[in-house]
C-alpha positions as CSV (number, residue, x, y, z in Angstrom):
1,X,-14.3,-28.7,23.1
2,X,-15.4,-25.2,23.5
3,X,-11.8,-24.1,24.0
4,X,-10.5,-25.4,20.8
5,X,-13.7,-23.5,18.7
6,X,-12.6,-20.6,20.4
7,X,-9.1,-21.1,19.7
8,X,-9.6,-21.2,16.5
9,X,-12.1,-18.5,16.2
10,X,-9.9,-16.0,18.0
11,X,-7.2,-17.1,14.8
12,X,-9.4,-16.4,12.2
13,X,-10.9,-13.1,13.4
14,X,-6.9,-12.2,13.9
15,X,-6.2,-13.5,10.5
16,X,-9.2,-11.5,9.3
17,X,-7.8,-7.7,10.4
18,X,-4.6,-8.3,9.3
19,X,-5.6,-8.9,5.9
20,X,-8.5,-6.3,6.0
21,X,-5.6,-3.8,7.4
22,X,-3.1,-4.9,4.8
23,X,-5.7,-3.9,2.2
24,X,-6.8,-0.5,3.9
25,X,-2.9,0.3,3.6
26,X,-1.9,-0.9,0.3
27,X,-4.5,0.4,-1.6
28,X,-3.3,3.6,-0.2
29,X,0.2,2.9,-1.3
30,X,-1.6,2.7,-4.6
31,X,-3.2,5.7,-4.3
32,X,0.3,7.6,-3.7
33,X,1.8,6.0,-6.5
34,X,-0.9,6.7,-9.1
35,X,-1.6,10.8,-7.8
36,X,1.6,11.7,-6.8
37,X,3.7,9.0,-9.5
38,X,2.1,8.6,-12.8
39,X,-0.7,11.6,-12.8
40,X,2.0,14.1,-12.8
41,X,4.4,12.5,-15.3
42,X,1.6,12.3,-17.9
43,X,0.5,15.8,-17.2
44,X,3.7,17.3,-17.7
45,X,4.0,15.0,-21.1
46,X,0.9,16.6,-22.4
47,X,1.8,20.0,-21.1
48,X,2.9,22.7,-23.7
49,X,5.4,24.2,-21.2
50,X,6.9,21.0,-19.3
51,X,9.2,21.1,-16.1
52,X,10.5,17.8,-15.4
53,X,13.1,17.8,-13.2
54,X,10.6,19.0,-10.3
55,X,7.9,16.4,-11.5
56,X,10.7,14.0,-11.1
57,X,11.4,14.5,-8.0
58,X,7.9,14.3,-6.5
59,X,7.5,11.0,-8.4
60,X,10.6,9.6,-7.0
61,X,9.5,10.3,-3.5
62,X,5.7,8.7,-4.4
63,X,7.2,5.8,-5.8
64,X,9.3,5.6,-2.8
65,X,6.5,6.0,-0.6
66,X,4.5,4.1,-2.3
67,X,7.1,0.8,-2.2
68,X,7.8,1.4,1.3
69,X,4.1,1.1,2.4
70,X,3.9,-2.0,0.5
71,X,6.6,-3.8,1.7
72,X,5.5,-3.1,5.5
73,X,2.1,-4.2,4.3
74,X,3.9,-7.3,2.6
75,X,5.8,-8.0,6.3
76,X,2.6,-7.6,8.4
77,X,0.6,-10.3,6.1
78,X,4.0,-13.3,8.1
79,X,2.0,-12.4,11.1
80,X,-0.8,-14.5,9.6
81,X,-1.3,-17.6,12.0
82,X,-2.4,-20.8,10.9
């Protein structure tokens, strides 16, 4: 009987990091996206001298970034067992 409980435990505890990592990292995929993604395209709106195409370009790689760590985080959260 023991065995099973611990079974189970041992799932739930493993279920329980992969979601707390999965968090950890997506909220820092956020992060990426809203410094380096939005925060410098609505600075350079509200600038009087604006320079896009370089502004563009760090968005693009943000966003990119950004995507990317989600979609591993998305792809670790299969290895959830039930």
């Amino acid at each position: 009987m023991s065995g099973v409980n611990d079974d189970a435990r041992q799932r739930l505890v493993a279920n329980e990091r992969i979601k707390f990592t999965a968090t950890y990292a997506n909220g820092i995929g956020v992060a990426i996206f809203a410094v380096g993604g939005f925060a410098p395209l609505i600075s350079t709106v509200l600038s009087d001298q604006p320079h896009f195409a370089p502004v563009i370009f760090i968005m693009a790689v943000c966003w990119i970034i950004s995507g990317a760590i989600h979609l591993t985080v998305r792809n670790a959260l299969r290895d959830l067992r039930s």
